[in-house]
C-alpha positions in Angstrom: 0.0 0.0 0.0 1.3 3.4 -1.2 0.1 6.9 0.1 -0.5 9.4 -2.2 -0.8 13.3 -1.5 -2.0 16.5 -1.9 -0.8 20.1 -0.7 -2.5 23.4 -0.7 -1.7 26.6 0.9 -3.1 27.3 3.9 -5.1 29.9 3.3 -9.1 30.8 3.6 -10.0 30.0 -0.4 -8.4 26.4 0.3 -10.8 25.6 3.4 -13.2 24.3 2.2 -11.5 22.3 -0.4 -9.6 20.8 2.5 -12.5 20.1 4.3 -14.4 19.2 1.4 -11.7 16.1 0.8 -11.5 14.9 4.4 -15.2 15.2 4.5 -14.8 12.5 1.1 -11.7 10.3 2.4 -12.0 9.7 6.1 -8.7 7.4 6.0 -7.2 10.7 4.5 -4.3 12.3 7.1 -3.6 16.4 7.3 -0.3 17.8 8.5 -0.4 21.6 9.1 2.8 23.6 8.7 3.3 26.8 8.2 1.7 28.4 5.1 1.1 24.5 3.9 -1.7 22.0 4.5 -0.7 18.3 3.2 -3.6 15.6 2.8 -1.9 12.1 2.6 -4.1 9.0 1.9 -3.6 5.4 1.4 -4.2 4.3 -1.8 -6.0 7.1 -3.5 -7.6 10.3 -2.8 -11.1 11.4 -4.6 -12.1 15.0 -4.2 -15.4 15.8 -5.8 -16.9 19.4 -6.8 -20.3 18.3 -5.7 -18.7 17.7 -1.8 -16.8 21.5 -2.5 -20.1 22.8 -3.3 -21.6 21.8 -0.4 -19.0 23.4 1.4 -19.3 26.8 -0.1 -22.5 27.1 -1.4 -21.8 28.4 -4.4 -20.9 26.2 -7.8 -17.3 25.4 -8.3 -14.8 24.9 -11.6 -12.0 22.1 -10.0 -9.9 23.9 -12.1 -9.6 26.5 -9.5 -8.1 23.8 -7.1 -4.5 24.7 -9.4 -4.7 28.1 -7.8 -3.8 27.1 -4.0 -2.5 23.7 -5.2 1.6 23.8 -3.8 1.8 19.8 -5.3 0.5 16.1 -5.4 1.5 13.2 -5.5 -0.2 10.3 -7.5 -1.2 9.2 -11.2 -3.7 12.0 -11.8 -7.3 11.0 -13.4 -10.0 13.9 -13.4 -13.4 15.4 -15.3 -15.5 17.8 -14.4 -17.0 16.1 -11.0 -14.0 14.9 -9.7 -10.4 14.5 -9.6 -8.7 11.1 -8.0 -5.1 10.4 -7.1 -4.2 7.1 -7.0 -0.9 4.5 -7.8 -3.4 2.4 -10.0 -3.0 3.1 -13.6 
């Protein structure tokens, strides 16, 4: 079993992604440091726009995620509704 990642910057427009995905992955594991929150999960990680949208209230592009995004870790597969990391190709 391999963990993969994801790290944003700790900031107020990455909220409620970050709660969003640990809302969606409850194995998932956050580190705060300084300026940086890191989501670590075994496996895979799924974070979906509907789960962000229930978060903010307001629709969401997971494009915007590349905004706050610092880096991942993780073969990358995504549409529009949701974007999974995971070791499997």
């Amino acid at each position: 079993m391999s963990n993969v990642f994801i790290a944003f910057q700790h900031n107020e427009e990455s909220r409620p992604v970050i709660d969003a995905i640990i809302a969606d992955n409850p194995r998932a594991t956050v580190v705060h440091s300084p300026g940086l929150v890191k989501i670590d999960a075994p496996d895979s990680l799924t974070i979906r726009r509907a789960t962000i949208e229930e978060q903010t209230g307001r629709p969401y592009d997971l494009q915007a995620l590349q905004i706050n995004l610092v880096t991942l870790s993780g073969h990358l597969d995504e549409d529009d509704d949701q974007l999974t990391l995971s070791w499997k190709h």
